[in-house]
PDBQT receptor file of N, H, CA, C and O in Angstrom, charges set to zero:
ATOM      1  N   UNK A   1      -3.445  -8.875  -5.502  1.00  0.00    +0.000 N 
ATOM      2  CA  UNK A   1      -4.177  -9.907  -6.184  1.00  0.00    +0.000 C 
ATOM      3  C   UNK A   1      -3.248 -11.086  -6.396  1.00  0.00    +0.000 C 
ATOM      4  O   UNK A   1      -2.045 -10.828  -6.455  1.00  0.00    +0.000 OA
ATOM      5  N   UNK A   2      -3.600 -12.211  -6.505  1.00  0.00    +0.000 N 
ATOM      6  H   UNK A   2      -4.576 -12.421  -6.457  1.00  0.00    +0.000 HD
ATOM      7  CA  UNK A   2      -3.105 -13.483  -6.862  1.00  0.00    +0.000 C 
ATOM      8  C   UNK A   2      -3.755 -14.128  -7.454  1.00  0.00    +0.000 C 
ATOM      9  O   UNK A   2      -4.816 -14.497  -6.949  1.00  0.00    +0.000 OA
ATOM     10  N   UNK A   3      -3.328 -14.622  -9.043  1.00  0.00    +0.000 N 
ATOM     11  H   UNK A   3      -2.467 -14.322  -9.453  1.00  0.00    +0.000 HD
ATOM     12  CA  UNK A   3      -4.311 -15.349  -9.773  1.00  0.00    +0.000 C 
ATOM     13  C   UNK A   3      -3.030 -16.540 -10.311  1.00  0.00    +0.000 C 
ATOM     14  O   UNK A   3      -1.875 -16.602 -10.732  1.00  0.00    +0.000 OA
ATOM     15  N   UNK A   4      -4.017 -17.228  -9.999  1.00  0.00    +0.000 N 
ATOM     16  H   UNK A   4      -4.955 -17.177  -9.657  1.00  0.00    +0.000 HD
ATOM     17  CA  UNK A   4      -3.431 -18.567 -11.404  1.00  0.00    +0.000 C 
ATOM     18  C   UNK A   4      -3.428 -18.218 -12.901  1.00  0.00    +0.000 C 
ATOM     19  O   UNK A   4      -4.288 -17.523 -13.440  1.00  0.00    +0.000 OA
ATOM     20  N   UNK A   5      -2.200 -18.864 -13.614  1.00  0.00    +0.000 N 
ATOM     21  H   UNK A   5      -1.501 -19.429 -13.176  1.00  0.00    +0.000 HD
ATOM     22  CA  UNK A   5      -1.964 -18.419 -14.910  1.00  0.00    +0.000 C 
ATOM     23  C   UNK A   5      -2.870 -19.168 -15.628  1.00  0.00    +0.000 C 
ATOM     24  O   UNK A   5      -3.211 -18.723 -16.724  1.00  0.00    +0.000 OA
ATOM     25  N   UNK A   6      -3.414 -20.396 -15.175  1.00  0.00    +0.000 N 
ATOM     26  H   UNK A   6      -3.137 -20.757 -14.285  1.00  0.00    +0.000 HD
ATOM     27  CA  UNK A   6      -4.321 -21.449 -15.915  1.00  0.00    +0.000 C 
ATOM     28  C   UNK A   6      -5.650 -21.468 -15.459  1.00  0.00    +0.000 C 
ATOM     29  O   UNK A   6      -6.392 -22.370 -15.848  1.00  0.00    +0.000 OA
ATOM     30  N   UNK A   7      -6.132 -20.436 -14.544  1.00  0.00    +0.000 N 
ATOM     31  H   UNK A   7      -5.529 -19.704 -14.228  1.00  0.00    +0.000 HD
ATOM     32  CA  UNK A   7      -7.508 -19.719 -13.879  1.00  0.00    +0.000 C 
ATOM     33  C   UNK A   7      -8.095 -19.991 -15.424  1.00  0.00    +0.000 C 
ATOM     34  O   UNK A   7      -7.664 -19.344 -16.378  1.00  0.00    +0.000 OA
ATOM     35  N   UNK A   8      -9.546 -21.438 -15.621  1.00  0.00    +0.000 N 
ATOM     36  H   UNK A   8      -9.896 -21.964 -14.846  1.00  0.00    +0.000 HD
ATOM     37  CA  UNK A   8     -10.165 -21.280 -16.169  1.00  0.00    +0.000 C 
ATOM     38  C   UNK A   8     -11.418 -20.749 -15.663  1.00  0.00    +0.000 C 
ATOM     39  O   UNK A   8     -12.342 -21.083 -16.404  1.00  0.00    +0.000 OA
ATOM     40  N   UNK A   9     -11.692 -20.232 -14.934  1.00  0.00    +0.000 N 
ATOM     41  H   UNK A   9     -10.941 -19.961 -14.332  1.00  0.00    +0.000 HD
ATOM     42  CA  UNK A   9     -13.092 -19.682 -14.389  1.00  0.00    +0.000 C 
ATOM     43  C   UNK A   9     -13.292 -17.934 -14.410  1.00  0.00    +0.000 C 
ATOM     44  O   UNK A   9     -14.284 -17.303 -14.775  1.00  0.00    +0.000 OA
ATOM     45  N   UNK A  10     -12.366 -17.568 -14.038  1.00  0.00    +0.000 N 
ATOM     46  H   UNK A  10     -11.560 -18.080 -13.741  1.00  0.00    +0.000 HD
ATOM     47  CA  UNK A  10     -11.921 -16.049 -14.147  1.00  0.00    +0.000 C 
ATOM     48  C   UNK A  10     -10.537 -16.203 -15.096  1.00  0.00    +0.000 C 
ATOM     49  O   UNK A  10      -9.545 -16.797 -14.673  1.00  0.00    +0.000 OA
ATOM     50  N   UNK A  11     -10.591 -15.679 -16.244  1.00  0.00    +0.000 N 
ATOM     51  H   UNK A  11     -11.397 -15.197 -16.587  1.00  0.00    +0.000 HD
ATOM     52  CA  UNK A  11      -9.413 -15.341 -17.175  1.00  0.00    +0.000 C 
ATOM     53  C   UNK A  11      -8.454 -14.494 -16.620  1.00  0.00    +0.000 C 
ATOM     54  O   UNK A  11      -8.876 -13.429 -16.170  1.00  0.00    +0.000 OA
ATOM     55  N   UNK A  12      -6.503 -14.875 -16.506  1.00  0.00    +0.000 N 
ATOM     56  H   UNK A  12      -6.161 -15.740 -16.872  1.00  0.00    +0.000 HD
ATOM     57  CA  UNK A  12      -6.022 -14.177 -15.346  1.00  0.00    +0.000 C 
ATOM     58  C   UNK A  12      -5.828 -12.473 -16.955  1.00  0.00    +0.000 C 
ATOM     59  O   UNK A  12      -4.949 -11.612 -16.914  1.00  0.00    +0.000 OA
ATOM     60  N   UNK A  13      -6.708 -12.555 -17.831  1.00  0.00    +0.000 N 
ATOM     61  H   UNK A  13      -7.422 -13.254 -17.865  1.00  0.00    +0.000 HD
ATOM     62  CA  UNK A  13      -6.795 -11.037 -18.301  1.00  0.00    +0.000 C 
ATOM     63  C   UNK A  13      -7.770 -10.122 -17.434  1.00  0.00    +0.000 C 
ATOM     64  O   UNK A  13      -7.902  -8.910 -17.607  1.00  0.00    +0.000 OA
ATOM     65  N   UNK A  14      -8.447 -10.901 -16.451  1.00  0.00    +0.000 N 
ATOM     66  H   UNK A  14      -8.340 -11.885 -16.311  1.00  0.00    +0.000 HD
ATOM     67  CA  UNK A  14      -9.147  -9.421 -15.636  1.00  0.00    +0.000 C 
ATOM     68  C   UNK A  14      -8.393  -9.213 -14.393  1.00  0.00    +0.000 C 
ATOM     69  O   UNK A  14      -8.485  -8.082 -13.916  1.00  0.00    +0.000 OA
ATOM     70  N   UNK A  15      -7.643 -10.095 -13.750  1.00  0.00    +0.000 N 
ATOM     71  H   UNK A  15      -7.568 -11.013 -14.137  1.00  0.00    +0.000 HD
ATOM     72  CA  UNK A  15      -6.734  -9.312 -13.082  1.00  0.00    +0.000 C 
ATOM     73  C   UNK A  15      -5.866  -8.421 -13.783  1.00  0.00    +0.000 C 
ATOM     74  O   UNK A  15      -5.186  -7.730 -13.023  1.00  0.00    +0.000 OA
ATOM     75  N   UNK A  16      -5.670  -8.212 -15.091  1.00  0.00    +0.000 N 
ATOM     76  H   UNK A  16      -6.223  -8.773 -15.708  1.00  0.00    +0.000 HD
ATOM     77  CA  UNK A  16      -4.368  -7.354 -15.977  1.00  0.00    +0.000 C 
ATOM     78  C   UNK A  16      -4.824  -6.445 -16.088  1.00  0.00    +0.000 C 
ATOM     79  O   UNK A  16      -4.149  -5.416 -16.057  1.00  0.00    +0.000 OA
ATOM     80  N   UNK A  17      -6.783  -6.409 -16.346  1.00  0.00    +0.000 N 
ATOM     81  H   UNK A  17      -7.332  -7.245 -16.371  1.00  0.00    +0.000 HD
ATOM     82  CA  UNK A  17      -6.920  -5.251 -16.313  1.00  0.00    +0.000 C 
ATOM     83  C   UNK A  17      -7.618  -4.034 -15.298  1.00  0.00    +0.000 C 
ATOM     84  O   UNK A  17      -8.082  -2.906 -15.463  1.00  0.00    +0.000 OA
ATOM     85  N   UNK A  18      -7.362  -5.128 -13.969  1.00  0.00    +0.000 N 
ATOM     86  H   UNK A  18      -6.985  -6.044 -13.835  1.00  0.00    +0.000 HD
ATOM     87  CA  UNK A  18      -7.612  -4.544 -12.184  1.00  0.00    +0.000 C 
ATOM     88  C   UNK A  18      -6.390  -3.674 -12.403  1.00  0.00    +0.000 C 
ATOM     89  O   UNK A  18      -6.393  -2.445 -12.322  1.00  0.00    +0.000 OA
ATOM     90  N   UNK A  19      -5.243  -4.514 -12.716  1.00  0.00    +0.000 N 
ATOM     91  H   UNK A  19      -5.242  -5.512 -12.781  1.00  0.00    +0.000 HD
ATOM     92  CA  UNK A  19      -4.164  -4.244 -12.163  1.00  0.00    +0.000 C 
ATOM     93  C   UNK A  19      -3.795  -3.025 -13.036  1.00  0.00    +0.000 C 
ATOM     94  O   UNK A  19      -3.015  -2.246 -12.489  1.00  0.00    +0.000 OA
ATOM     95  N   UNK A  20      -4.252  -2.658 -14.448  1.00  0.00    +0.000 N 
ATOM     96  H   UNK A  20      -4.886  -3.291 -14.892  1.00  0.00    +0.000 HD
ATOM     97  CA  UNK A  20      -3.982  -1.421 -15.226  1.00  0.00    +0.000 C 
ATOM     98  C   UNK A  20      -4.656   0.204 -14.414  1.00  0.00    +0.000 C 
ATOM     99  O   UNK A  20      -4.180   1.326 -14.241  1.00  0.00    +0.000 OA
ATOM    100  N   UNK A  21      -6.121  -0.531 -14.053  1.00  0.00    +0.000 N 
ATOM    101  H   UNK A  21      -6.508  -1.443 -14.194  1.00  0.00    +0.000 HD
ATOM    102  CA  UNK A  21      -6.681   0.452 -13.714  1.00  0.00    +0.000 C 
ATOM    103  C   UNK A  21      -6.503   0.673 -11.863  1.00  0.00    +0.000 C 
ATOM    104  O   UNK A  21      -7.387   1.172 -11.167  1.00  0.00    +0.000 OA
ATOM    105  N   UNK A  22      -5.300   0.222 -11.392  1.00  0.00    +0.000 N 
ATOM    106  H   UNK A  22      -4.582  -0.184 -11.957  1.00  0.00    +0.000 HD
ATOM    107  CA  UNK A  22      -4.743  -0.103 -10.092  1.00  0.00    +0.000 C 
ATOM    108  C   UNK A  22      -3.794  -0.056  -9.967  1.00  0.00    +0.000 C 
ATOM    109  O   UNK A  22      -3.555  -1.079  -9.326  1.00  0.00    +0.000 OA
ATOM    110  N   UNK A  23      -2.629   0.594 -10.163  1.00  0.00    +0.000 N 
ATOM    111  H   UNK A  23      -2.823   1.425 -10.684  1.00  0.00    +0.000 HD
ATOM    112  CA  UNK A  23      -1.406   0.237 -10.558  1.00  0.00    +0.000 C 
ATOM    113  C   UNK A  23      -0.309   0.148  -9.547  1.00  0.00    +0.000 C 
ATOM    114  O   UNK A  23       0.904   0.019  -9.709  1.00  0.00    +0.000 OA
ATOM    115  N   UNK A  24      -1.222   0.275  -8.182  1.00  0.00    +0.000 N 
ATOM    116  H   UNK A  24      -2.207   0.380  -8.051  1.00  0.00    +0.000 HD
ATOM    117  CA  UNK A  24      -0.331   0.516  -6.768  1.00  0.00    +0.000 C 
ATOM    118  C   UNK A  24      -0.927  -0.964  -6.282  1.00  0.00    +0.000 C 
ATOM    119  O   UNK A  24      -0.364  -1.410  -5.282  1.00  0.00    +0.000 OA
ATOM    120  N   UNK A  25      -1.861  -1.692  -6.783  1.00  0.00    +0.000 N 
ATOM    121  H   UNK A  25      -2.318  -1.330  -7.596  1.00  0.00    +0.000 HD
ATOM    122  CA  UNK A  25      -1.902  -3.271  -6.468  1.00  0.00    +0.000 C 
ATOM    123  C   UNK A  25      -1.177  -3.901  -6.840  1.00  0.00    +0.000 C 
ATOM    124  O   UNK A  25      -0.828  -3.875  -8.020  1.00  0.00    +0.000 OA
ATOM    125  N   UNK A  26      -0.636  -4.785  -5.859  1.00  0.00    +0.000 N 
ATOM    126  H   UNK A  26      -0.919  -4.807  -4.901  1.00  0.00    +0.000 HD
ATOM    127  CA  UNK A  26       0.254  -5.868  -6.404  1.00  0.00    +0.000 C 
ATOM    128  C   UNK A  26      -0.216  -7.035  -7.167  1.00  0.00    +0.000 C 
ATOM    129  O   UNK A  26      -1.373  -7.403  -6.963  1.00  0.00    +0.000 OA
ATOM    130  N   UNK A  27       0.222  -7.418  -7.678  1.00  0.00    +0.000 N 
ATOM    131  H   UNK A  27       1.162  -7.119  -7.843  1.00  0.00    +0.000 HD
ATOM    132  CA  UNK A  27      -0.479  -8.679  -8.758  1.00  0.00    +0.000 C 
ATOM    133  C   UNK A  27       0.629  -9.997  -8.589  1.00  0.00    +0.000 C 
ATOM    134  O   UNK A  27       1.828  -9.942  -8.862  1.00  0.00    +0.000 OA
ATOM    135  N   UNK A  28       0.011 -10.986  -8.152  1.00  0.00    +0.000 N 
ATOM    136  H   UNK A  28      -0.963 -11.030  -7.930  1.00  0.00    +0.000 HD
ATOM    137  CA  UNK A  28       0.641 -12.555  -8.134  1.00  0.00    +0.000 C 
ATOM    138  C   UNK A  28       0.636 -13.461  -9.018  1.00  0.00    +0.000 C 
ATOM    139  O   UNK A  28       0.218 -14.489  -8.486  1.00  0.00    +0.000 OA
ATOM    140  N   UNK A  29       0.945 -13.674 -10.383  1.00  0.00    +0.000 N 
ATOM    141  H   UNK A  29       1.284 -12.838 -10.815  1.00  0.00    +0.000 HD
ATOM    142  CA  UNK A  29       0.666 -14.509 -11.217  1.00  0.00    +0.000 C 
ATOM    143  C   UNK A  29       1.474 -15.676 -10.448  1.00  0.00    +0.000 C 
ATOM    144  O   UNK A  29       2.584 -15.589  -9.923  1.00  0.00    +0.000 OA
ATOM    145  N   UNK A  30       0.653 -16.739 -10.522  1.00  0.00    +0.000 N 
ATOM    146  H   UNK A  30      -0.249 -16.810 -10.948  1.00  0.00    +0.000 HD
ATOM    147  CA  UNK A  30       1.044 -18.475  -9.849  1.00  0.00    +0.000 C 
ATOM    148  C   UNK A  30       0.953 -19.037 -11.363  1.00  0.00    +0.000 C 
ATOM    149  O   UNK A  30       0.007 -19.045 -12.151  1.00  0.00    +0.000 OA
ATOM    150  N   UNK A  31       2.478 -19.575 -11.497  1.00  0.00    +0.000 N 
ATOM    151  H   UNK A  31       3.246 -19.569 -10.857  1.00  0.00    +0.000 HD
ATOM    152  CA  UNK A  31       2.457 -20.045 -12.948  1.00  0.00    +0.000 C 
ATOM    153  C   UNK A  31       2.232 -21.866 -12.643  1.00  0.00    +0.000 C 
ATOM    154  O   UNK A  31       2.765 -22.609 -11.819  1.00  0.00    +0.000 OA
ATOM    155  N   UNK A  32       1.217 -22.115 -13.702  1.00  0.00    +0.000 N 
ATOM    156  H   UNK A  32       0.784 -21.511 -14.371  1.00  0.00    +0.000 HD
ATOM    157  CA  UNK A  32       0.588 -23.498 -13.199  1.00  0.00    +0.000 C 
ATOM    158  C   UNK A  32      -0.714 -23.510 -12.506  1.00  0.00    +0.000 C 
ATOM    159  O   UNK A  32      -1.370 -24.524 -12.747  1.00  0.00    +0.000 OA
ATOM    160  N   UNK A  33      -1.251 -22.683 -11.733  1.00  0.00    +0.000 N 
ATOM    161  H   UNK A  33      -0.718 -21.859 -11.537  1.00  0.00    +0.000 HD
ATOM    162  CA  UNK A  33      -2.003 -22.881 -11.118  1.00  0.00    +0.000 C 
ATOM    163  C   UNK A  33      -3.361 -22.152 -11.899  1.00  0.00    +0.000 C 
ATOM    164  O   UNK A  33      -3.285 -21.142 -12.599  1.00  0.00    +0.000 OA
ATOM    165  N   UNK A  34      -4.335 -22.750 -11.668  1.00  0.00    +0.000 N 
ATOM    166  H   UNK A  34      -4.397 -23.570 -11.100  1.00  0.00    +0.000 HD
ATOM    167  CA  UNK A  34      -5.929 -22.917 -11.919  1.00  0.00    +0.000 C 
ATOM    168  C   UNK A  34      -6.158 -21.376 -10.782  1.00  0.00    +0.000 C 
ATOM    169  O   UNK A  34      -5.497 -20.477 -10.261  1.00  0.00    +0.000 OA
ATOM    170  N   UNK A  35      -8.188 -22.110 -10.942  1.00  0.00    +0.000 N 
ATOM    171  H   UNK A  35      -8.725 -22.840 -11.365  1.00  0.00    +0.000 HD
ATOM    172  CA  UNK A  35      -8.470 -20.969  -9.617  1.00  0.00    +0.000 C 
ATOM    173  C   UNK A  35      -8.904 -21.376  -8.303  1.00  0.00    +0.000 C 
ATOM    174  O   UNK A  35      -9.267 -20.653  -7.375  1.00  0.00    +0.000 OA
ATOM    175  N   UNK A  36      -8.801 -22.870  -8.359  1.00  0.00    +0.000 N 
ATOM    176  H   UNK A  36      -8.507 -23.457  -9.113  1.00  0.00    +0.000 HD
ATOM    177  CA  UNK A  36      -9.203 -23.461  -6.706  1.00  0.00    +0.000 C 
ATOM    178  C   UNK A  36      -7.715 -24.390  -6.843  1.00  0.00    +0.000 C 
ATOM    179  O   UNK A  36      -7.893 -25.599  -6.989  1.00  0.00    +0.000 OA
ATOM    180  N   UNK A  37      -6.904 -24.117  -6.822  1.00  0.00    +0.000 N 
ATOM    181  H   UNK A  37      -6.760 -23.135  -6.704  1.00  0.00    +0.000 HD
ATOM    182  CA  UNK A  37      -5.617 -25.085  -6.786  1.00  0.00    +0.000 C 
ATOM    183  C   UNK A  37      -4.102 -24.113  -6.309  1.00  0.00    +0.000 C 
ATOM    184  O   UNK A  37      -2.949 -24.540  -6.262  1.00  0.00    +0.000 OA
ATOM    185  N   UNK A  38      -4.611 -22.670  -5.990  1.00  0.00    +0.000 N 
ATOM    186  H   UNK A  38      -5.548 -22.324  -6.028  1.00  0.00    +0.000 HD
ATOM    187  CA  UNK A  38      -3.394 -22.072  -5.574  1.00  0.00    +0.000 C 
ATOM    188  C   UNK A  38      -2.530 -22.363  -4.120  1.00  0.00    +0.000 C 
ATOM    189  O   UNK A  38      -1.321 -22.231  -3.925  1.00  0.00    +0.000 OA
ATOM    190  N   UNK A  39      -3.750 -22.870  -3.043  1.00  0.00    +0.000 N 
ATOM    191  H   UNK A  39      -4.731 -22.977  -3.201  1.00  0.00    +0.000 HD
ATOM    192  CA  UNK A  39      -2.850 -22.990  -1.967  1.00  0.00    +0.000 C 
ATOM    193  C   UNK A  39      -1.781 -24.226  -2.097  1.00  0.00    +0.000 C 
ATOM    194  O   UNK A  39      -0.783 -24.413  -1.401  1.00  0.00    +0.000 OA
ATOM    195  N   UNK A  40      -2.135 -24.799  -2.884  1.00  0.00    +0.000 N 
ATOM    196  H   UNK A  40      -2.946 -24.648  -3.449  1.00  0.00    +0.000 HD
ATOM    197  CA  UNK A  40      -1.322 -26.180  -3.540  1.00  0.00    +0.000 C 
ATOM    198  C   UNK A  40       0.090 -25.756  -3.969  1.00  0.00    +0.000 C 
ATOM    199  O   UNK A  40       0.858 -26.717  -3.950  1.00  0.00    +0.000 OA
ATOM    200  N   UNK A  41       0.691 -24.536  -4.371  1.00  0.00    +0.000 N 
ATOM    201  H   UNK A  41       0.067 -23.755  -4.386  1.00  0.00    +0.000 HD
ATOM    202  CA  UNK A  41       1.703 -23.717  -5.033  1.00  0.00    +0.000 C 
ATOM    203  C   UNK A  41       2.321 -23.046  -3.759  1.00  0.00    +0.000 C 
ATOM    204  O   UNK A  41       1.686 -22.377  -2.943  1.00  0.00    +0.000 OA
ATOM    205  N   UNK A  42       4.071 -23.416  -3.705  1.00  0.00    +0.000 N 
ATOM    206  H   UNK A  42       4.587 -23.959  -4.367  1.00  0.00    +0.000 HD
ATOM    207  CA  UNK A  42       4.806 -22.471  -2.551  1.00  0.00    +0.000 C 
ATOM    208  C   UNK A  42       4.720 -21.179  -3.196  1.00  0.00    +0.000 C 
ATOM    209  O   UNK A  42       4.684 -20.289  -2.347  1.00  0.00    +0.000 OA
ATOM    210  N   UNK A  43       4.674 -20.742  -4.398  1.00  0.00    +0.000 N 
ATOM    211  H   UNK A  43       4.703 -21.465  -5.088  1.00  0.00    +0.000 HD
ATOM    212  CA  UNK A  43       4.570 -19.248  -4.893  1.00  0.00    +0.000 C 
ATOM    213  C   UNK A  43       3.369 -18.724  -4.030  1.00  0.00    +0.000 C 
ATOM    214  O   UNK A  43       3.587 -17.617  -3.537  1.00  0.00    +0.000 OA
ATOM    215  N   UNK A  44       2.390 -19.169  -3.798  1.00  0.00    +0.000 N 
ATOM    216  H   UNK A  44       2.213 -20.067  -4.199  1.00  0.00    +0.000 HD
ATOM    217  CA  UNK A  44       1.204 -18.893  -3.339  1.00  0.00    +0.000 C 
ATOM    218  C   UNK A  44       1.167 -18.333  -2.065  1.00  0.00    +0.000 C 
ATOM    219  O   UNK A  44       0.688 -17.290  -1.621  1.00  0.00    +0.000 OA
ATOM    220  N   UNK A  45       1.915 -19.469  -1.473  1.00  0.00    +0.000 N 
ATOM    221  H   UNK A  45       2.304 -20.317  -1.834  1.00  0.00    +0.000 HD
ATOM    222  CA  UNK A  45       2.177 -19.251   0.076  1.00  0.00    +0.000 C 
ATOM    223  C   UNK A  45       3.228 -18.189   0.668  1.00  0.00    +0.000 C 
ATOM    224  O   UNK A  45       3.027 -17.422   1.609  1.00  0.00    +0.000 OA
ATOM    225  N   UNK A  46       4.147 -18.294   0.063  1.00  0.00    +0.000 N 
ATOM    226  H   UNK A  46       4.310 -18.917  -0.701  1.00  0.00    +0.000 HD
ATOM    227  CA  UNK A  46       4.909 -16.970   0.107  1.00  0.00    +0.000 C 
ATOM    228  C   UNK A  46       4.178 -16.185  -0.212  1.00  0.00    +0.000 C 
ATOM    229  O   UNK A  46       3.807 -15.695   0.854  1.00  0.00    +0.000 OA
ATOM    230  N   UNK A  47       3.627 -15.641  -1.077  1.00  0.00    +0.000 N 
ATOM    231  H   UNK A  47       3.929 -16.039  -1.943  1.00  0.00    +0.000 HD
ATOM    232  CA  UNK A  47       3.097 -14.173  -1.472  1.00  0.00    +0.000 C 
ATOM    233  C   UNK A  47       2.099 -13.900  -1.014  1.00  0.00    +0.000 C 
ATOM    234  O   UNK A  47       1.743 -12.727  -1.129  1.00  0.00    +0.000 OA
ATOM    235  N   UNK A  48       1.006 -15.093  -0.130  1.00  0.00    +0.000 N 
ATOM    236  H   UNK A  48       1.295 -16.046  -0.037  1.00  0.00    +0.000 HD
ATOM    237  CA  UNK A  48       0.264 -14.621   0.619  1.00  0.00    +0.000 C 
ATOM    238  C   UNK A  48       0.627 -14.165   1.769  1.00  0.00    +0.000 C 
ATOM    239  O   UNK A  48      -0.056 -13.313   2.337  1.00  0.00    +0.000 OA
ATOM    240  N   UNK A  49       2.213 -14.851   2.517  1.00  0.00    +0.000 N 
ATOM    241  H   UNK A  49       2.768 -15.544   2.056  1.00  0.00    +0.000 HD
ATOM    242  CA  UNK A  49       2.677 -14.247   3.754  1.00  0.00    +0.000 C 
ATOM    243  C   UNK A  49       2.973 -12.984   3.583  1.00  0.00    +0.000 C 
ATOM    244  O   UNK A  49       2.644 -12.056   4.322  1.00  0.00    +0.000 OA
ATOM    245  N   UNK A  50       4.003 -12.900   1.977  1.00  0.00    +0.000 N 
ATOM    246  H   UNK A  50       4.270 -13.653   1.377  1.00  0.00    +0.000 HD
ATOM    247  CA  UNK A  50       4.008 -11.548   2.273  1.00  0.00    +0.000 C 
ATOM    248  C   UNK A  50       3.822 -10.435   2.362  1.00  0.00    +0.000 C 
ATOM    249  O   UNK A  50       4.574  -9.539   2.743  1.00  0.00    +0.000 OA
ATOM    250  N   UNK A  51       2.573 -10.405   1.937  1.00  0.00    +0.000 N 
ATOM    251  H   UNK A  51       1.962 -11.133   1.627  1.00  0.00    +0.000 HD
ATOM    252  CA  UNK A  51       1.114  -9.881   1.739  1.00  0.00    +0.000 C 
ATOM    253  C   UNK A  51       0.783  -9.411   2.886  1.00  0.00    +0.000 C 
ATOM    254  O   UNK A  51       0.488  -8.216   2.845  1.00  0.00    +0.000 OA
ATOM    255  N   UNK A  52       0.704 -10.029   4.166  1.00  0.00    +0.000 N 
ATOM    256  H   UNK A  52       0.944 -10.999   4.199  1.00  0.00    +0.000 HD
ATOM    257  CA  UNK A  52       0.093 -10.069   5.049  1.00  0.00    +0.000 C 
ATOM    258  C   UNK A  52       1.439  -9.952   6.105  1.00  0.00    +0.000 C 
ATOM    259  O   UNK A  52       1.580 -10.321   7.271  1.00  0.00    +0.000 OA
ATOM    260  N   UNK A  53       1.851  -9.643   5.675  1.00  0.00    +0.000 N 
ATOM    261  H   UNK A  53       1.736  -9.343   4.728  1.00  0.00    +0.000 HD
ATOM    262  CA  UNK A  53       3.404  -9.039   6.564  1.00  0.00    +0.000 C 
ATOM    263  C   UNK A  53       3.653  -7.373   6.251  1.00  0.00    +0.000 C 
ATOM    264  O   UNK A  53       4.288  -6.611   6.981  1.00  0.00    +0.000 OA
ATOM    265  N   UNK A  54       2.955  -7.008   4.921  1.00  0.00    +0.000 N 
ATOM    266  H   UNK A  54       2.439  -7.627   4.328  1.00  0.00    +0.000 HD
ATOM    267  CA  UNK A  54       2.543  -5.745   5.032  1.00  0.00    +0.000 C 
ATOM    268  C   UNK A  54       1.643  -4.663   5.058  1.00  0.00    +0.000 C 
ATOM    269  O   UNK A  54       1.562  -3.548   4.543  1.00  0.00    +0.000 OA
ATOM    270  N   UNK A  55       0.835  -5.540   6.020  1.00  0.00    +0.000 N 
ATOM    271  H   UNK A  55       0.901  -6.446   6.439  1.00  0.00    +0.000 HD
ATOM    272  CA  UNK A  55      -0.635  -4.800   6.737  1.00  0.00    +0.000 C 
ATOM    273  C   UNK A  55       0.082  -3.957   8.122  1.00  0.00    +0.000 C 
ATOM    274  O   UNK A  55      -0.631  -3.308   8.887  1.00  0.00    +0.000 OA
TER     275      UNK A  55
């Protein structure tokens, strides 16, 4: 998962509590970022590569 820390549309507390009841998901907090403003963030972009470097 990857959420923005400032996600006003989805509160990043329901990824906390994916991620409780998930605990082998990885979780991305993007500090600064909203919920349509993450590809805007290099945190973003890294962690989506490396995300997708371990498929």
């Amino acid at each position: 998962m990857i959420h923005g820390s400032e996600d006003s549309l989805i509160a990043p507390r329901h990824s906390d509590a994916l991620k409780a009841v998930a605990p082998r998901a990885g979780l991305l907090r993007i500090a600064g970022a909203g919920h349509n403003d993450l590809q805007d963030f290099d945190a973003y972009r890294s962690g989506f590569a490396d995300a997708l470097s371990r498929l």
